[in-house]
N, CA, C and O atoms as CSV, one atom per row, in Angstrom:
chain,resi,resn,atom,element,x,y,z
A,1,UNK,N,N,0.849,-1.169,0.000
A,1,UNK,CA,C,0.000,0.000,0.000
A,1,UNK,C,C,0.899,1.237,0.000
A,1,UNK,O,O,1.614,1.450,0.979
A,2,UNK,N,N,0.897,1.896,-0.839
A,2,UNK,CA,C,1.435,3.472,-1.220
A,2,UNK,C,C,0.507,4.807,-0.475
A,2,UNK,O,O,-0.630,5.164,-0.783
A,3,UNK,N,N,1.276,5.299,0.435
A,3,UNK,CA,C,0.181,6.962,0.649
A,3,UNK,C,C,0.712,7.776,-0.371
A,3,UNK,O,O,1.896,7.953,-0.659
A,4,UNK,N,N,-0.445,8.319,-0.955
A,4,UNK,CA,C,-0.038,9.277,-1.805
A,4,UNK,C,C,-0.162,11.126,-1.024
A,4,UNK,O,O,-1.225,11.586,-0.608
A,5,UNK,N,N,0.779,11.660,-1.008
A,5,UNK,CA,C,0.840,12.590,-0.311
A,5,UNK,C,C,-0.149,13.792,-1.431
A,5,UNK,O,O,0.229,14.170,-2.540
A,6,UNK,N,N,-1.679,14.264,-0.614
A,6,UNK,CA,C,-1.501,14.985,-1.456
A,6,UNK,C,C,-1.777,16.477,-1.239
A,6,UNK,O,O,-2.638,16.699,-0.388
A,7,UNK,N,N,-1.365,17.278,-1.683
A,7,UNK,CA,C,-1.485,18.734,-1.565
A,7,UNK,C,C,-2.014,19.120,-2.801
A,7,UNK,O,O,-1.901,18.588,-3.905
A,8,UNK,N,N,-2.773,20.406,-2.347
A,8,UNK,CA,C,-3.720,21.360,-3.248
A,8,UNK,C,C,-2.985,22.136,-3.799
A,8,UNK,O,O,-2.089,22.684,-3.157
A,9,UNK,N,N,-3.189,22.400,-5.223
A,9,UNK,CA,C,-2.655,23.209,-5.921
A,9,UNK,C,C,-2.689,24.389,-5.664
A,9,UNK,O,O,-3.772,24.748,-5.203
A,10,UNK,N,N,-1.758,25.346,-5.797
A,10,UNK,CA,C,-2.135,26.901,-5.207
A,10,UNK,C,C,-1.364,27.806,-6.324
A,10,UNK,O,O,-0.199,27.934,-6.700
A,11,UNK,N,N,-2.607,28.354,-6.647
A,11,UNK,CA,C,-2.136,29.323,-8.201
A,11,UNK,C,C,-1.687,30.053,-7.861
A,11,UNK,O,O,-2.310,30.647,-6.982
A,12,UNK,N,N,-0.252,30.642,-8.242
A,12,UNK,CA,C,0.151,32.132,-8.128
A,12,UNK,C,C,0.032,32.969,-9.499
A,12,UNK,O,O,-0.321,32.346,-10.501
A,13,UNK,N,N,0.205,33.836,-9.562
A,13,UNK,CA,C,0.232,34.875,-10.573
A,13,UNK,C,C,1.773,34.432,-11.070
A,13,UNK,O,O,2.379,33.808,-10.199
A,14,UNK,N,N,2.492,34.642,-12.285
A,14,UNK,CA,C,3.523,34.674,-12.516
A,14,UNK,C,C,4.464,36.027,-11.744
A,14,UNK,O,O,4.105,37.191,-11.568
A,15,UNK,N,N,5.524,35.483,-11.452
A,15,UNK,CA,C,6.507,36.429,-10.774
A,15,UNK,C,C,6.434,38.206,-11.380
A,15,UNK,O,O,6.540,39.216,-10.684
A,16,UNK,N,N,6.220,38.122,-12.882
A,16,UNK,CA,C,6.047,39.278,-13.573
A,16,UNK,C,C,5.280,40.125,-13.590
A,16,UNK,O,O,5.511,41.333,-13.640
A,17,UNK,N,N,4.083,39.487,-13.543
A,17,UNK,CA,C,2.569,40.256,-12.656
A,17,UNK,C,C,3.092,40.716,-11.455
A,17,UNK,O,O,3.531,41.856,-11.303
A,18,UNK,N,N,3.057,39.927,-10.667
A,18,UNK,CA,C,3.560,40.320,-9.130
A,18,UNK,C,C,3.978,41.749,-9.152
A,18,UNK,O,O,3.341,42.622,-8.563
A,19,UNK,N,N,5.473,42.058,-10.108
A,19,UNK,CA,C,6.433,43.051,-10.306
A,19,UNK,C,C,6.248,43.597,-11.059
A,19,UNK,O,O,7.204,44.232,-11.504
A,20,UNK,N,N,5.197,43.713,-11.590
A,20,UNK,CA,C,5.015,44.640,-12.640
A,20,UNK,C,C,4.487,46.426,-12.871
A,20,UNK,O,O,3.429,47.050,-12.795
A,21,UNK,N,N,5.901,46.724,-13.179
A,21,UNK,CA,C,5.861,48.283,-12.652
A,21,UNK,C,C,4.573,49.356,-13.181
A,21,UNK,O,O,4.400,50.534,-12.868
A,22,UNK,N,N,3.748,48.465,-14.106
A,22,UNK,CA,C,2.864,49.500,-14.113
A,22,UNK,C,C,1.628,49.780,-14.050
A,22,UNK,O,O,1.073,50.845,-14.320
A,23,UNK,N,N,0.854,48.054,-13.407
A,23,UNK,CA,C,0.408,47.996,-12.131
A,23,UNK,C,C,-0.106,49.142,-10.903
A,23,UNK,O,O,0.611,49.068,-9.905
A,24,UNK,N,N,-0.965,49.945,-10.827
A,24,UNK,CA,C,-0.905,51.085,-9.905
A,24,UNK,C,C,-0.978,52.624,-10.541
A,24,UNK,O,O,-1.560,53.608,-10.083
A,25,UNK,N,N,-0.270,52.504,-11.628
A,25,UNK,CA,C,0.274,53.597,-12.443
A,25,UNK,C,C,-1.815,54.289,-12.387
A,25,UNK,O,O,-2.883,53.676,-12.375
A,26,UNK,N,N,-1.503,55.589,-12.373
A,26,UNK,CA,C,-2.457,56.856,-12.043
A,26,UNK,C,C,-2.266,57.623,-13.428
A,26,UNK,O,O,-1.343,58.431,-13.533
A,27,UNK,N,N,-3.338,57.316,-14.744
A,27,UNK,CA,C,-2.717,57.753,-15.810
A,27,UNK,C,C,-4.072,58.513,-16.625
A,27,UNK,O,O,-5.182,58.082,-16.314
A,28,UNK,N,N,-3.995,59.647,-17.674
A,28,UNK,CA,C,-5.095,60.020,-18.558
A,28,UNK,C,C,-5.297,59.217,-19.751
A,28,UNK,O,O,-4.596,58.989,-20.737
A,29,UNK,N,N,-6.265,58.913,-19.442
A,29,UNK,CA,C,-6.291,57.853,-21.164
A,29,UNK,C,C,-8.002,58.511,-21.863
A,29,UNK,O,O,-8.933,58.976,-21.206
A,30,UNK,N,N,-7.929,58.355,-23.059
A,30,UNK,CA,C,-8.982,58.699,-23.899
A,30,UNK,C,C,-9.927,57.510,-23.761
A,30,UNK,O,O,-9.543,56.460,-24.277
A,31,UNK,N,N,-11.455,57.523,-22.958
A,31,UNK,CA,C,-11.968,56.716,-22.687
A,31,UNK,C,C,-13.222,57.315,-22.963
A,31,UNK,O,O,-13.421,58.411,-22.440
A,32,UNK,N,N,-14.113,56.823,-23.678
A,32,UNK,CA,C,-15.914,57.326,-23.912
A,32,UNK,C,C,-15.965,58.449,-24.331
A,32,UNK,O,O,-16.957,59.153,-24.141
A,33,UNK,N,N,-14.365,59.067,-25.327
A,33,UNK,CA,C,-14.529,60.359,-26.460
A,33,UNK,C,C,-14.044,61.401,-25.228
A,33,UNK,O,O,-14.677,62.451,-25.330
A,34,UNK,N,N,-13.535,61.409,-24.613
A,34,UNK,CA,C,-12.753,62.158,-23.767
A,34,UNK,C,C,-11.131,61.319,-22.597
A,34,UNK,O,O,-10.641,60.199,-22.450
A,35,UNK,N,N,-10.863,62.854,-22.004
A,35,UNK,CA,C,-9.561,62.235,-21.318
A,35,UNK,C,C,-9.891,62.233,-20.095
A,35,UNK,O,O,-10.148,63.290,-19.519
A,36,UNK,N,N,-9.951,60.793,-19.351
A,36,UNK,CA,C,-10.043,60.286,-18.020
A,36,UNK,C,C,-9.476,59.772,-17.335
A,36,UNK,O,O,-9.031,58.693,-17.725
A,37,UNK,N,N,-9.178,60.172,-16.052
A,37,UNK,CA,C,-8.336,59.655,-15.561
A,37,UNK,C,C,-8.590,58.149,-14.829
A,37,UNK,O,O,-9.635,58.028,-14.189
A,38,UNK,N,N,-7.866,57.249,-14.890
A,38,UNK,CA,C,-7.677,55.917,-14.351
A,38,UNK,C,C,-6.839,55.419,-14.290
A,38,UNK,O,O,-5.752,55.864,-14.657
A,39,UNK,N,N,-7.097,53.943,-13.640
A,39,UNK,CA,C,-5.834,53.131,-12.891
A,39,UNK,C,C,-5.822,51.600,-13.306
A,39,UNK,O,O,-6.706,50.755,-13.449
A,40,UNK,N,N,-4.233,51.606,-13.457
A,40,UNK,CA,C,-3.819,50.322,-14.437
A,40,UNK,C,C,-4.001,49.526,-12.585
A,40,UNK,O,O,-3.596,49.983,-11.517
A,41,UNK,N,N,-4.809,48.152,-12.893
A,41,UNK,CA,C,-5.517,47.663,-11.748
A,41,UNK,C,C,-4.862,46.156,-12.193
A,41,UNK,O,O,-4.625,45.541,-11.154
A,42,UNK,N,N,-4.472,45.314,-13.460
A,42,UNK,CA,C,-4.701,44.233,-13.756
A,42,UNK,C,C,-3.724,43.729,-15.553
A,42,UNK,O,O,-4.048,44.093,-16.683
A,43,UNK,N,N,-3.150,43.290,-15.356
A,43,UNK,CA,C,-2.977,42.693,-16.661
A,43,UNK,C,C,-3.652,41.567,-17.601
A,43,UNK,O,O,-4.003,40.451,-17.219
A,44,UNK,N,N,-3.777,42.155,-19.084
A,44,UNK,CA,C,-5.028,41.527,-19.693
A,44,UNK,C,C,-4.577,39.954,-19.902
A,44,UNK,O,O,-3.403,39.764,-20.217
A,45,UNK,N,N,-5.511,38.738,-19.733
A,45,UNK,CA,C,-4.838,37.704,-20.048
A,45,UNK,C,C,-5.857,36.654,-21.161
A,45,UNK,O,O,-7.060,36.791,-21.384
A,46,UNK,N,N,-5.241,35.972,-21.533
A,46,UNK,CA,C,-5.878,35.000,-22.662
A,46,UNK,C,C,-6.801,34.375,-21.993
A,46,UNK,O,O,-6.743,34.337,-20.764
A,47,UNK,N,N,-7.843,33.759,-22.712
A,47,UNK,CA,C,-8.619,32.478,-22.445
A,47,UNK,C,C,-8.140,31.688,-21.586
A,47,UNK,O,O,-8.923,31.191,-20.777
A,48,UNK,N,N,-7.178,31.463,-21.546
A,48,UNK,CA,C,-6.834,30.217,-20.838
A,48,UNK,C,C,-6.038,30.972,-19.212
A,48,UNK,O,O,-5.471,30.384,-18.291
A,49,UNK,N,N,-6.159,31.623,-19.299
A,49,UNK,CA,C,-5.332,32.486,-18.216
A,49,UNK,C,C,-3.944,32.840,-17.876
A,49,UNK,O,O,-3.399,32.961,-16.779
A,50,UNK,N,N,-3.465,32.988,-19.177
A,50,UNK,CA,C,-2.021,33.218,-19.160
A,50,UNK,C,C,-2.107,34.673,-19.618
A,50,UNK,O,O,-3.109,35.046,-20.228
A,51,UNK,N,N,-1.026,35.573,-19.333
A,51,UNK,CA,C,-0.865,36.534,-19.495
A,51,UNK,C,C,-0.948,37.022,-20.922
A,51,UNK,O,O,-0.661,36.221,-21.812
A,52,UNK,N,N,-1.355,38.405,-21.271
A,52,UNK,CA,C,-1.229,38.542,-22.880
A,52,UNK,C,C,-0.491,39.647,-22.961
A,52,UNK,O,O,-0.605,40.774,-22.478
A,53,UNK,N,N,0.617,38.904,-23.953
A,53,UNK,CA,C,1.576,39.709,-24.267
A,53,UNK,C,C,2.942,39.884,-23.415
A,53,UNK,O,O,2.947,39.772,-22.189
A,54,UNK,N,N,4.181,40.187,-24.228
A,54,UNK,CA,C,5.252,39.783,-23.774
A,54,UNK,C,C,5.932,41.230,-23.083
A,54,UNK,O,O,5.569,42.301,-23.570
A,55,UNK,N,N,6.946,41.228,-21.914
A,55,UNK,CA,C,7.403,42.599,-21.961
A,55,UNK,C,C,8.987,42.229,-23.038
A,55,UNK,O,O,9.565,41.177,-23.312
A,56,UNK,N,N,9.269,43.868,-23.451
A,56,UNK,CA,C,10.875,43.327,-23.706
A,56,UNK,C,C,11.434,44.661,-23.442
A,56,UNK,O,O,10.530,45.435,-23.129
A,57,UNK,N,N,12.446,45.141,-23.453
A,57,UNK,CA,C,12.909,46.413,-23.321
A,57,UNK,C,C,13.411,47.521,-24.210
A,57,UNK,O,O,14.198,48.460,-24.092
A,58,UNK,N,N,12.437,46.905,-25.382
A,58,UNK,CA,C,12.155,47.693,-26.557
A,58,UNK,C,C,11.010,48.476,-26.420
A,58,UNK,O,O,10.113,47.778,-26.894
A,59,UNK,N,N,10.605,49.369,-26.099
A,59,UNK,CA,C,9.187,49.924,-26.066
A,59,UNK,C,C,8.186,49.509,-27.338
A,59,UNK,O,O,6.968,49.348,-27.264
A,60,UNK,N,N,9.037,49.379,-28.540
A,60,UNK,CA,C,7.954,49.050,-29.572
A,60,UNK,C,C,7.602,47.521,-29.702
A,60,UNK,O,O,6.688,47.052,-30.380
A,61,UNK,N,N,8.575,46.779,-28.861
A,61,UNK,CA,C,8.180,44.967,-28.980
A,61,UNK,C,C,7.767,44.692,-27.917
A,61,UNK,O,O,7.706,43.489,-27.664
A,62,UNK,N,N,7.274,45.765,-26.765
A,62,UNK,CA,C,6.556,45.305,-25.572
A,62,UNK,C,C,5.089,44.861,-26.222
A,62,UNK,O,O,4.540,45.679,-26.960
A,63,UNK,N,N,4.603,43.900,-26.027
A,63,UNK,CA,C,3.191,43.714,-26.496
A,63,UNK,C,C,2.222,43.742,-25.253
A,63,UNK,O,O,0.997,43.812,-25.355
A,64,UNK,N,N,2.898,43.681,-24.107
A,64,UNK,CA,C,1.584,43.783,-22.796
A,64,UNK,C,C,0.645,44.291,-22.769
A,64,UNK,O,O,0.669,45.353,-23.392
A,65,UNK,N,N,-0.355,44.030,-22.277
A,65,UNK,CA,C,-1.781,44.969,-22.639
A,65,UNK,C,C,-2.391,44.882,-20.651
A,65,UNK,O,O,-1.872,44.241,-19.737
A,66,UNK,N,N,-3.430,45.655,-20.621
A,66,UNK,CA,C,-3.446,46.149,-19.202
A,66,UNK,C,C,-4.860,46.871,-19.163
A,66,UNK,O,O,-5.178,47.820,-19.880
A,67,UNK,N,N,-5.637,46.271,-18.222
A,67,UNK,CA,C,-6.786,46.281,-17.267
A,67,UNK,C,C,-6.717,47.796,-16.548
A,67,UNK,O,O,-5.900,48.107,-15.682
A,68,UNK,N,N,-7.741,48.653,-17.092
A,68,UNK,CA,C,-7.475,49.783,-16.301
A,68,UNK,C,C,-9.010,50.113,-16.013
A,68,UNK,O,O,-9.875,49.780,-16.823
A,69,UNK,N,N,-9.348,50.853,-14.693
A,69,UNK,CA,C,-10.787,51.165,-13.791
A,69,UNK,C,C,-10.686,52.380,-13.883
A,69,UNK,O,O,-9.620,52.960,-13.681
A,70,UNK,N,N,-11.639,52.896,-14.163
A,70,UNK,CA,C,-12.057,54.267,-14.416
A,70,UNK,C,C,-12.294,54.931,-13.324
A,70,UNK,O,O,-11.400,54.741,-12.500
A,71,UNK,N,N,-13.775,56.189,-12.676
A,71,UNK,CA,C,-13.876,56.169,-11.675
A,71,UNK,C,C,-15.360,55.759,-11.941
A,71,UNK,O,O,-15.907,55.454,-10.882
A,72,UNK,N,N,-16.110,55.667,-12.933
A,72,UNK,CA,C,-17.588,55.201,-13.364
A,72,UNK,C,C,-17.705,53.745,-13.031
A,72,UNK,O,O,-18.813,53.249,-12.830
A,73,UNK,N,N,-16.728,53.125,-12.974
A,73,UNK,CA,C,-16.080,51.611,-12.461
A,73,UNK,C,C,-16.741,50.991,-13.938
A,73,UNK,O,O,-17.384,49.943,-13.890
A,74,UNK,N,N,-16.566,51.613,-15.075
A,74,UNK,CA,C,-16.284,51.030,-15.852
A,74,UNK,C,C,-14.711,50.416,-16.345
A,74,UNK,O,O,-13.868,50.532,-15.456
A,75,UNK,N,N,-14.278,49.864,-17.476
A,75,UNK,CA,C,-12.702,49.044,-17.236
A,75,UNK,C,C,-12.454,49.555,-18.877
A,75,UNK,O,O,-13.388,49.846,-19.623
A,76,UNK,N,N,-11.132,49.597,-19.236
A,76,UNK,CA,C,-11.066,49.933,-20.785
A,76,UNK,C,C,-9.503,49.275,-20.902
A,76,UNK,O,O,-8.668,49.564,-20.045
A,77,UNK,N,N,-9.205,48.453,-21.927
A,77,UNK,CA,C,-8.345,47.955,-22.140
A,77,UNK,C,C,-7.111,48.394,-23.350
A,77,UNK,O,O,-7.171,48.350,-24.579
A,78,UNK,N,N,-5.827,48.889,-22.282
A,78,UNK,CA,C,-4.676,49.428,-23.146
A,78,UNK,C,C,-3.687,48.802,-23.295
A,78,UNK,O,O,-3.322,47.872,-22.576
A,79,UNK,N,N,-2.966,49.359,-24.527
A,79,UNK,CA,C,-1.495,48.253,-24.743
A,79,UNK,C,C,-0.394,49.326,-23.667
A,79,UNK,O,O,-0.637,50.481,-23.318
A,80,UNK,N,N,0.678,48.594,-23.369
A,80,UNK,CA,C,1.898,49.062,-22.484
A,80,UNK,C,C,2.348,50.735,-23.288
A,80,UNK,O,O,2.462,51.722,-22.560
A,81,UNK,N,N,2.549,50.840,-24.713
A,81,UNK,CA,C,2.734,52.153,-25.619
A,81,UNK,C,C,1.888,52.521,-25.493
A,81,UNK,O,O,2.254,53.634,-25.872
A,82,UNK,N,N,0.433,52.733,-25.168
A,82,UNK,CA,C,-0.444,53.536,-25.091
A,82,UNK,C,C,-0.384,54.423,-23.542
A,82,UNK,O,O,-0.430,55.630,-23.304
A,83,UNK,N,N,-0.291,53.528,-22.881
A,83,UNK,CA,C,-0.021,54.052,-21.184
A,83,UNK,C,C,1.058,54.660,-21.358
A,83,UNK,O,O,0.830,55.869,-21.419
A,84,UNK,N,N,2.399,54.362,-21.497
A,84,UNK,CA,C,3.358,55.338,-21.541
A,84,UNK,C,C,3.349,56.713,-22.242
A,84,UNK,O,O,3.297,57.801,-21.670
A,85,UNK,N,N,3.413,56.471,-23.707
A,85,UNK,CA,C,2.773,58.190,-24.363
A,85,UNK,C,C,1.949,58.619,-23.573
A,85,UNK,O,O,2.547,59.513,-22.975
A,86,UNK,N,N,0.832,58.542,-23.143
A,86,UNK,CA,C,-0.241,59.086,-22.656
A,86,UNK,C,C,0.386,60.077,-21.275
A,86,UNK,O,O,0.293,61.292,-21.104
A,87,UNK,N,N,1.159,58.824,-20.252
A,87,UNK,CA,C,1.626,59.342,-19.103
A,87,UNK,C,C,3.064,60.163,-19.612
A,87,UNK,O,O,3.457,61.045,-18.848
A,88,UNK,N,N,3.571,60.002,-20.409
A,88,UNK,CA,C,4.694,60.748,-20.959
A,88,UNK,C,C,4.145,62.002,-21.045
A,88,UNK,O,O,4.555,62.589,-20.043
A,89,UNK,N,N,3.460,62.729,-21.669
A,89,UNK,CA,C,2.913,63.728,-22.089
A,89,UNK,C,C,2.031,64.270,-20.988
A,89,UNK,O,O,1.409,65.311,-21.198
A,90,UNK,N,N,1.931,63.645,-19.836
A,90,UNK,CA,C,1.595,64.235,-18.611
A,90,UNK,C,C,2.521,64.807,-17.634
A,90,UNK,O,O,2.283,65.331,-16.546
A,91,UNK,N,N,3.681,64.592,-18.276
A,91,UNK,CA,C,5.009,64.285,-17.209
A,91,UNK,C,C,5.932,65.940,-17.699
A,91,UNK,O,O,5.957,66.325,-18.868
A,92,UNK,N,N,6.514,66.600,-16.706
A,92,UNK,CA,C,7.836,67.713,-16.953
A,92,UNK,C,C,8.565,67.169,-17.455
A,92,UNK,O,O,8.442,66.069,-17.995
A,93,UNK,N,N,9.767,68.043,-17.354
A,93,UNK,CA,C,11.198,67.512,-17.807
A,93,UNK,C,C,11.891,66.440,-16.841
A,93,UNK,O,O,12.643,65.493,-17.074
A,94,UNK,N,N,11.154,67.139,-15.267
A,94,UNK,CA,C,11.770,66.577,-13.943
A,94,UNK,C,C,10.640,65.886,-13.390
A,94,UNK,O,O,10.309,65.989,-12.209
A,95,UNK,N,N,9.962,65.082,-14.366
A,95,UNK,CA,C,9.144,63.715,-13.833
A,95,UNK,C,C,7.918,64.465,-13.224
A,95,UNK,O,O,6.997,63.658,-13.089
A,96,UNK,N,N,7.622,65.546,-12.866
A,96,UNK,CA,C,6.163,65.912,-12.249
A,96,UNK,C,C,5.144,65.790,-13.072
A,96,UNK,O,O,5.407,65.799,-14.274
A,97,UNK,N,N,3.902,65.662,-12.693
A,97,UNK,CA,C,2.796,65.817,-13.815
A,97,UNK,C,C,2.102,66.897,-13.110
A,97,UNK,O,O,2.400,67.006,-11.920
A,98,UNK,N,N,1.034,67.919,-13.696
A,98,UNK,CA,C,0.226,68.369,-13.356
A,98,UNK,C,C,-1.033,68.494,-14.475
A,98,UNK,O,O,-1.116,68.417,-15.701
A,99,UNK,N,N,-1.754,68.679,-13.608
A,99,UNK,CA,C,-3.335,69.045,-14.034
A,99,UNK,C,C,-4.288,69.837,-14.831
A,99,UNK,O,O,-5.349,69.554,-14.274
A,100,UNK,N,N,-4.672,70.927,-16.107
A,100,UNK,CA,C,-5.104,71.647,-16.040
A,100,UNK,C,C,-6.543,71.830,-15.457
A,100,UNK,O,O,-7.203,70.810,-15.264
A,101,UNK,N,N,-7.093,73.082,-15.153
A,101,UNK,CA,C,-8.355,72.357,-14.655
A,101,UNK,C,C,-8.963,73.819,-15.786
A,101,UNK,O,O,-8.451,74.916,-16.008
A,102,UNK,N,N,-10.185,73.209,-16.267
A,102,UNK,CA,C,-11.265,74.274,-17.619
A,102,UNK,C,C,-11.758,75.142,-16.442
A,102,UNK,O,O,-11.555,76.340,-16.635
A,103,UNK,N,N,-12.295,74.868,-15.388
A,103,UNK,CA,C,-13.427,75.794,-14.571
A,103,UNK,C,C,-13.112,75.788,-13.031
A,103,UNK,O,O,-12.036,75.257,-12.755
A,104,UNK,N,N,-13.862,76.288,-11.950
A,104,UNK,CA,C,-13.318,76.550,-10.968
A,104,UNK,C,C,-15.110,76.654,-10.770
A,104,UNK,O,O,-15.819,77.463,-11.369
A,105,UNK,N,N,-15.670,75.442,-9.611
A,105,UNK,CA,C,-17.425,75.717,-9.326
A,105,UNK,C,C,-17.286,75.911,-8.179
A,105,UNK,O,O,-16.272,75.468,-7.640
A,106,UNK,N,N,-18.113,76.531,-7.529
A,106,UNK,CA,C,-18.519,76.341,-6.297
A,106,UNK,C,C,-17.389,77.638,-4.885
A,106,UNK,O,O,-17.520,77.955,-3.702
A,107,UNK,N,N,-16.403,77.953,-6.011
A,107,UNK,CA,C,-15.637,78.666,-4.794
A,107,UNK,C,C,-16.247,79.716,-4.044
A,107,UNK,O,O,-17.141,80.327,-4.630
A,108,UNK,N,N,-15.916,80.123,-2.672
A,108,UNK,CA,C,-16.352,81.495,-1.591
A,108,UNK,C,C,-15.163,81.939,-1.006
A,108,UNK,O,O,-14.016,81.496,-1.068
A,109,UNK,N,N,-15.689,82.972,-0.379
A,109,UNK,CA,C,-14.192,83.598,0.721
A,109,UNK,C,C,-14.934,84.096,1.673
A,109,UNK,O,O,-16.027,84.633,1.494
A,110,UNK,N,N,-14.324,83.925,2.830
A,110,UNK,CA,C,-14.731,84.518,4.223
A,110,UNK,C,C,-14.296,85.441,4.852
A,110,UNK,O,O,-13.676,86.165,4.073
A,111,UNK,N,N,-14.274,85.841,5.889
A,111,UNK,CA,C,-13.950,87.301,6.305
A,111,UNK,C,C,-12.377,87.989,6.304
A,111,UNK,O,O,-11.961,89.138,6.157
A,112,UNK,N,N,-11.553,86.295,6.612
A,112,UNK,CA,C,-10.147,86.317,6.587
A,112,UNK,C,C,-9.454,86.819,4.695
A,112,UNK,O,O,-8.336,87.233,4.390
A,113,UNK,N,N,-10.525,86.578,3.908
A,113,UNK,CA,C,-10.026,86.480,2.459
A,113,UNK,C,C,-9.196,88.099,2.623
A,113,UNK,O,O,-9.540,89.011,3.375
A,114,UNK,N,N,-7.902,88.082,1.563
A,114,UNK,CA,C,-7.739,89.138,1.556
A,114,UNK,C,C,-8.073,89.787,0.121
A,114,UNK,O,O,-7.698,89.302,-0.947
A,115,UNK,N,N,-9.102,91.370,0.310
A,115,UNK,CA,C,-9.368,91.719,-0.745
A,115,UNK,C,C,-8.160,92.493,-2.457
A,115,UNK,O,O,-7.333,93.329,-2.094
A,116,UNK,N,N,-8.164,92.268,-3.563
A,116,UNK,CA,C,-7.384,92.242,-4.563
A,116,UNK,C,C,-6.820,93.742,-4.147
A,116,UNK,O,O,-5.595,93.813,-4.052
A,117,UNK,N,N,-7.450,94.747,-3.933
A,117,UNK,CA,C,-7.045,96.113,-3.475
A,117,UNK,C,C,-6.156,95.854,-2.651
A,117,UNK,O,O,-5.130,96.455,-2.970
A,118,UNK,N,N,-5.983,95.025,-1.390
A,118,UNK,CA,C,-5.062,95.001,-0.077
A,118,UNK,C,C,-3.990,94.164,-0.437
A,118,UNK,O,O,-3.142,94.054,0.449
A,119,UNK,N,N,-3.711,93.347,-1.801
A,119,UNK,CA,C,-2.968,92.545,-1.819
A,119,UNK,C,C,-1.571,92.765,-2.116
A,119,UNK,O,O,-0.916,91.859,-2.633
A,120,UNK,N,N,-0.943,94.120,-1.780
A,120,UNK,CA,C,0.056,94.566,-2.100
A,120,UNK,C,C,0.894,95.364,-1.247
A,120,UNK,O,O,0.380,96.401,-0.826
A,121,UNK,N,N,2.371,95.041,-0.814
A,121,UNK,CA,C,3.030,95.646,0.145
A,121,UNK,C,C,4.196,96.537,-0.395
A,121,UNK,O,O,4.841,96.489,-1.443
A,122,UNK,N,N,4.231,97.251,0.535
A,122,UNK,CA,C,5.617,98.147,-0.353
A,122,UNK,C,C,6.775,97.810,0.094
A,122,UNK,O,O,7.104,98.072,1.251
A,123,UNK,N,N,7.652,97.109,-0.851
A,123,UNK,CA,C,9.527,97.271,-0.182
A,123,UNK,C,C,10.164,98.543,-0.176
A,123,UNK,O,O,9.895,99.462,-0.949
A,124,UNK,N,N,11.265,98.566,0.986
A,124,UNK,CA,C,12.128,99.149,1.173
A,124,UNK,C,C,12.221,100.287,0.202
A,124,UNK,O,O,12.333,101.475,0.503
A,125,UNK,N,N,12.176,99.908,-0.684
A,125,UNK,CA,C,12.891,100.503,-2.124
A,125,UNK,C,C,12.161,101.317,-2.753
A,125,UNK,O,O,12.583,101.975,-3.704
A,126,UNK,N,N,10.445,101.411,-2.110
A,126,UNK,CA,C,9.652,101.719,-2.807
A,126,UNK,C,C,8.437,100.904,-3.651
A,126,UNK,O,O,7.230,101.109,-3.772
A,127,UNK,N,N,9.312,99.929,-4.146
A,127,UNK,CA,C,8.333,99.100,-4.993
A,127,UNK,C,C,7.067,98.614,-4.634
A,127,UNK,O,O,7.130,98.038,-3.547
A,128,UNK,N,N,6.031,98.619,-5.084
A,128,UNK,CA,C,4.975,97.521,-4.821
A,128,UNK,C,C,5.047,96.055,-5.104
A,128,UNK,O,O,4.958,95.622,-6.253
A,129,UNK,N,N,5.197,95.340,-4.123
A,129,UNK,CA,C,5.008,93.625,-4.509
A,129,UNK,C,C,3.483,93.557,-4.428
A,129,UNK,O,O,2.825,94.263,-3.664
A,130,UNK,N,N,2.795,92.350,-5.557
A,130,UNK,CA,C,1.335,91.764,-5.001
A,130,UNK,C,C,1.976,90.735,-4.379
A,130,UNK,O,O,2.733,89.914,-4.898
A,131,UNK,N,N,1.599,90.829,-3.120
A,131,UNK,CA,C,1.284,89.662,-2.376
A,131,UNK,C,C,0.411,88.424,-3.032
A,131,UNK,O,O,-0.721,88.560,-3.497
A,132,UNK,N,N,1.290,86.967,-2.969
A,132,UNK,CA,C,0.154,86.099,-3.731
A,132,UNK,C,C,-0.169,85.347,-2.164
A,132,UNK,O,O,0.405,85.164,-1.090
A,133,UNK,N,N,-1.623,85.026,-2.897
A,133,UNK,CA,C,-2.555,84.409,-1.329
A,133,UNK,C,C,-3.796,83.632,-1.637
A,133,UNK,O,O,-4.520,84.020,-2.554
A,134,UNK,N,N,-4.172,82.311,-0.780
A,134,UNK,CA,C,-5.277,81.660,-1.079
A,134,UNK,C,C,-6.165,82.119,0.285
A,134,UNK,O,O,-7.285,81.607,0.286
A,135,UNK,N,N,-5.885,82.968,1.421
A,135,UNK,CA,C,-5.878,82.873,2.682
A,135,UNK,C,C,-7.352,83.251,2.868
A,135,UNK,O,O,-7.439,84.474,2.751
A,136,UNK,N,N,-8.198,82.855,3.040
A,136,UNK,CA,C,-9.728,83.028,3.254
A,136,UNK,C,C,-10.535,82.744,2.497
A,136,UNK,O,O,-11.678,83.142,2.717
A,137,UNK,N,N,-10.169,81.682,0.919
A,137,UNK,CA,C,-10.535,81.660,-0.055
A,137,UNK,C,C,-11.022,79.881,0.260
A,137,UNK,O,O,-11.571,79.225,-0.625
């Protein structure tokens, strides 16, 4: 009589998923005829559940493709060159991104605001500086 020892299979993700730097990435992508922002959540995989698409360290022979969540919690599916241009062109010279924003709703100021008339001090020298300020706003 033989015991057969047996243990349950336990799926991991491949090591590459695991590490995969762009995974997380906070990016604008053109989604439903405009630019929205979302998050690479998942890498896209075949039928059978293997990953789709290869990385290489060619940007143009990366073929990876990637699971990204909107904030509508709808999902839209990009290749690895699409996420990068996209976040490239969000990015400075020195890696920052910023935002533009079209409108400004809803703002007030309270008693502390300082008014555009008061926003200016005189140096030494004579000069007028404007004081810049969000302070009651």
């Amino acid at each position: 009589m033989y015991l057969v020892n047996w243990m349950p299979r336990i799926s991991l993700a491949p090591y590459s998923e695991l590490s995969d730097e762009h995974i997380g990435l906070q990016v604008n992508l053109p989604h439903k005829g405009e630019m929205v922002n979302g998050k690479v959540v998942d890498r896209d995989k075949n039928p059978d559940g293997s990953l789709k698409g290869e990385s290489n360290p060619n940007p143009v022979l990366d073929s990876r493709s990637y699971k990204v969540e909107f904030r509508d919690e709808t999902y839209g599916h990009y290749s690895t060159n699409t996420l990068i241009e996209n976040l490239d062109s969000q990015m400075d010279e020195e890696g920052r991104s910023s935002t533009l924003l079209s409108s400004t709703v809803g703002n007030r100021e309270d008693e502390n605001a300082v008014p555009l008339r008061d926003g200016y001090i005189t140096m030494k020298s004579g000069v007028k500086k404007r004081v810049v300020t969000t302070k009651g706003w």
